[in-house]
C-alpha positions in Angstrom: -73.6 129.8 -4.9 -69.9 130.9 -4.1 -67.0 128.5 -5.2 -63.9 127.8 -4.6 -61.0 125.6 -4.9 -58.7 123.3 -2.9 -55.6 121.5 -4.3 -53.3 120.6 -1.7 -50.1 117.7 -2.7 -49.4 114.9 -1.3 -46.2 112.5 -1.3 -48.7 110.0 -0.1 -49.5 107.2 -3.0 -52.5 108.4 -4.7 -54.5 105.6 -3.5 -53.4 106.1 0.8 -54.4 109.9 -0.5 -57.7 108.5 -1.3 -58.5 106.8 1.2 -57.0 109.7 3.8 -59.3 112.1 2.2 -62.2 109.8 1.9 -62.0 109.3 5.9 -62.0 113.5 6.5 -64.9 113.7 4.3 -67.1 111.0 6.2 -66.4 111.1 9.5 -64.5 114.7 10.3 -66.4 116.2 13.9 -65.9 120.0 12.3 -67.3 119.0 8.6 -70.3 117.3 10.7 -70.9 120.3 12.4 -71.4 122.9 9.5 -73.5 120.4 8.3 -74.6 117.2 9.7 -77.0 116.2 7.3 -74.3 115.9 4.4 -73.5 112.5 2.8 -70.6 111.2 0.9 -70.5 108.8 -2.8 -67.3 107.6 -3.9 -65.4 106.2 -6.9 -62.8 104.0 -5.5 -61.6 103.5 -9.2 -61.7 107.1 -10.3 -60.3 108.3 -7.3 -63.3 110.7 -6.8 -66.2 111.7 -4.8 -68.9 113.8 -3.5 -70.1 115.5 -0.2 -73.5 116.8 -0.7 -75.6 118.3 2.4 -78.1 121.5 3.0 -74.8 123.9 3.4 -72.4 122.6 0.9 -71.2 120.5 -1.6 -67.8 119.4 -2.5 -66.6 117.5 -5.5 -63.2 115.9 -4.7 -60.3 114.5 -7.0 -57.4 112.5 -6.9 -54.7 112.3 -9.3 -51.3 110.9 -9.4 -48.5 113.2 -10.0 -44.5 112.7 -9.5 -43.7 110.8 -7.1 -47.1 111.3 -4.6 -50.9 113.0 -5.3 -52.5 116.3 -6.3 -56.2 116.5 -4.6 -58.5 118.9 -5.9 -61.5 120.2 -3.6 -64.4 121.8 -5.4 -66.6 123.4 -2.6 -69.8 125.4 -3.3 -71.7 127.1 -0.2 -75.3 128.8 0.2 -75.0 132.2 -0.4 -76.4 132.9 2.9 -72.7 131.2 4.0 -71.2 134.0 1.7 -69.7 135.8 5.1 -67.9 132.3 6.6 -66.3 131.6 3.2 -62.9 132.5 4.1 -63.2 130.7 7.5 -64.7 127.2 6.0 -61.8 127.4 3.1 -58.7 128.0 5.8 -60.4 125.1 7.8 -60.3 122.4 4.8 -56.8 123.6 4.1 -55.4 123.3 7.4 -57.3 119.5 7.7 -55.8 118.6 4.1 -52.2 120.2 5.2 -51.9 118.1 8.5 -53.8 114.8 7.2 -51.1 114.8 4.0 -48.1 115.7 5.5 
């Protein structure tokens, strides 16, 4: 499966950052459709959680740092999904960039 990584700051309060990035996750219209069978878990006390479907997974992290939040996005595709890797990781990044700034 091909990997990648997402971390994207926030000067959002680690917790808001949470709960921003718990919202994209479960109910985001372009997430649902690359793969509308996917379902979320969350740690509200670790600040973590899991997407897990038929055409990806993503581990996701939140940490406090300075002032605001780091996230951290650990995605893994199908390697059949190999080709749209570069389109599916510019996607999250532009939804993390405008949902955190």
């Amino acid at each position: 499966m091909p990997k990648f990584k997402i971390e994207s700051q926030s000067k959002h309060s680690p917790q808001d950052t949470f709960q921003k990035i718990r919202g994209l996750l479960e109910s985001d219209k372009d997430l649902r459709k690359m793969d509308s069978s996917y379902t979320c878990q969350f740690n509200e006390t670790a600040m973590t959680g899991k997407a897990k479907g038929t055409k990806f997974e993503a581990d996701m992290q939140v940490k406090a740092q300075g002032g605001g939040a780091v996230v951290t996005l650990d995605v893994s595709l199908p390697l059949m999904l190999t080709p749209l890797k570069g389109v599916v990781q510019s996607t999250i990044e532009k939804k993390l960039q405008h949902l955190l700034a």
